[in-house]
RODO-2510 file (C-alpha; in nm, 4 decimals, decimal comma):
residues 119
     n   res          X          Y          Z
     1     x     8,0606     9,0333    15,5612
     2     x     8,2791     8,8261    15,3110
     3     x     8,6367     8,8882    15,3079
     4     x     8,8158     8,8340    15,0161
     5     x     9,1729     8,7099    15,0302
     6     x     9,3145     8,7766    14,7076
     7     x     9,6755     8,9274    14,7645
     8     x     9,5711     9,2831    14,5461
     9     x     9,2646     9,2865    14,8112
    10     x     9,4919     9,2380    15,0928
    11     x     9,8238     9,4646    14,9940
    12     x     9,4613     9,7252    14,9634
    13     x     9,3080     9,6886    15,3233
    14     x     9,6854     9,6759    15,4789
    15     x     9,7329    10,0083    15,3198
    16     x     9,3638    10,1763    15,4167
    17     x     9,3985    10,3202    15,7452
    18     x     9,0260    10,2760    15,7780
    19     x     9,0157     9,9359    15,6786
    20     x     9,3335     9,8498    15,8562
    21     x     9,3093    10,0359    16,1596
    22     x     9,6535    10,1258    16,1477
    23     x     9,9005    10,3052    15,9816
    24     x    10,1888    10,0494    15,8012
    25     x    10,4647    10,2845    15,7008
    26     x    10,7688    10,2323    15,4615
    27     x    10,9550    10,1231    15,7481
    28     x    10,7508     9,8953    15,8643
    29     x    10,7774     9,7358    15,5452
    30     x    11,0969     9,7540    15,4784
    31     x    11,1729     9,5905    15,7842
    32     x    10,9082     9,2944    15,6887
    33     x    11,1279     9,2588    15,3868
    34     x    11,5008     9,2623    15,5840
    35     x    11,3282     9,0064    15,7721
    36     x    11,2189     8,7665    15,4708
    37     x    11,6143     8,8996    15,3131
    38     x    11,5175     9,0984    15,0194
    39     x    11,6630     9,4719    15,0528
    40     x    11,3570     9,7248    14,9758
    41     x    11,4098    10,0381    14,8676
    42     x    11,2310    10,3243    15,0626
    43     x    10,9834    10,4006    14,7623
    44     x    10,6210    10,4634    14,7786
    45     x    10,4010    10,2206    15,0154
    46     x    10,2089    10,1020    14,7509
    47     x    10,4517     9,9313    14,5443
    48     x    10,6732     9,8572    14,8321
    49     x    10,4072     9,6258    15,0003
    50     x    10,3404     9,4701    14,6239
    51     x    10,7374     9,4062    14,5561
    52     x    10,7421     9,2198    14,9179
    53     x    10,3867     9,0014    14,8664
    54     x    10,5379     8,9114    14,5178
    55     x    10,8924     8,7891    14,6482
    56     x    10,7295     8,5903    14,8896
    57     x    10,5122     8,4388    14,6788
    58     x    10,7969     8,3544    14,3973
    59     x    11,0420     8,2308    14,6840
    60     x    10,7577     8,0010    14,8726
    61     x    10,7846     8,2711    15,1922
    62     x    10,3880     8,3338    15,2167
    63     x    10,3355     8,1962    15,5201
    64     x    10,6478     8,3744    15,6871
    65     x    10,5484     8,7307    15,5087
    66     x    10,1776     8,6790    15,6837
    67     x    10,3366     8,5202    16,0058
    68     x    10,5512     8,9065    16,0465
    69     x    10,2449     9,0831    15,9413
    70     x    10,0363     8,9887    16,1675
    71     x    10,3647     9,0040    16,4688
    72     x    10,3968     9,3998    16,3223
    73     x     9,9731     9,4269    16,3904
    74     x    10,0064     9,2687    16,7382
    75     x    10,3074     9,5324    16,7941
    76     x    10,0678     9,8114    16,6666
    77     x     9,7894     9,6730    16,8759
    78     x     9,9290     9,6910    17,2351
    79     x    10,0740    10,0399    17,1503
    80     x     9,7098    10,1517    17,0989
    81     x     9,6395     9,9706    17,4177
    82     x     9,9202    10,1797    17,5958
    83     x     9,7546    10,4712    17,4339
    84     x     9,3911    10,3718    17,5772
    85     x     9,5247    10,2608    17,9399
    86     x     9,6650    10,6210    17,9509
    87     x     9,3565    10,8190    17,7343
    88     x     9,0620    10,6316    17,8592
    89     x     8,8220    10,9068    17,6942
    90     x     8,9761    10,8489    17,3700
    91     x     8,8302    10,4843    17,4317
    92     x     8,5834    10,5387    17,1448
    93     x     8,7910    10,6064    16,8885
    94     x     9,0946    10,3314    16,9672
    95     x     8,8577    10,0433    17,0438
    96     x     8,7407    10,0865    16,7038
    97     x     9,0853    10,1185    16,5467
    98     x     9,1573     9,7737    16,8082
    99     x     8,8141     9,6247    16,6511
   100     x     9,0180     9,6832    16,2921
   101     x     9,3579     9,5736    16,3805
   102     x     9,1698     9,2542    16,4617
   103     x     8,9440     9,2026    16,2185
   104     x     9,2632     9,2745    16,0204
   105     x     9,4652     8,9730    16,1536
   106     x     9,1598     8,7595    16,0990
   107     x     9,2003     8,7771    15,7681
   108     x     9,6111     8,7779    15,7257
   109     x     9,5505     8,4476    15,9624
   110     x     9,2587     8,2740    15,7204
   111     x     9,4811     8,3643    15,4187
   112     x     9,7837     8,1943    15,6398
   113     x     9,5467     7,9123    15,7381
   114     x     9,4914     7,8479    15,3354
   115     x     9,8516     7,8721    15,2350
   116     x     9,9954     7,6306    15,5109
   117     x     9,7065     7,3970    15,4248
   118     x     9,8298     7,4131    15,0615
   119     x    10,1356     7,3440    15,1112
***
């Protein structure tokens, strides 16, 4: 499986539940982009996530945006892991969110890996 790191393909899988394996809400965006200092106004995810990846790119912050997305996935991840210490027979269905969240930071960390290295 080849994953493609364009920033459209990425803002896409961070949004898909499916591909993503978790659910990124405004907030969690918002608060992404409080961290980076731009103010983001609670609009829909979509163009929320875009206005953030953009900024960073224009203000040389790529590395930081990906460096607090992938903190917010590890955040995500040990909540699910809470949830699967506590539901064990829900073990199916979280590993294979877990399995997503990871394959998820994979990629944030091979498109962080290329932007440090062209810097």
């Amino acid at each position: 499986m080849q994953i493609n790191s364009d920033p459209l393909h990425v803002e896409k899988h961070l949004l898909s539940l499916s591909s993503c394996g978790c659910y990124i809400n405004t907030q969690d965006i918002v608060d992404i982009g409080t961290a980076l200092g731009i103010e983001l106004p609670y609009k829909k995810r979509s163009l929320i996530l875009q206005t953030l990846i953009l900024h960073a790119k224009d203000h040389n912050q790529t590395v930081e945006l990906l460096s607090l997305l992938c903190k917010m996935l590890d955040g995500k991840n040990q909540a699910l892991l809470g949830l699967l210490q506590n539901y064990p027979k829900a073990g199916f269905i979280l590993q294979n969110f877990l399995h997503k969240i990871n394959a998820t930071k994979l990629l944030l960390q091979r498109d962080l890996h290329v932007k440090e290295n062209d810097a």
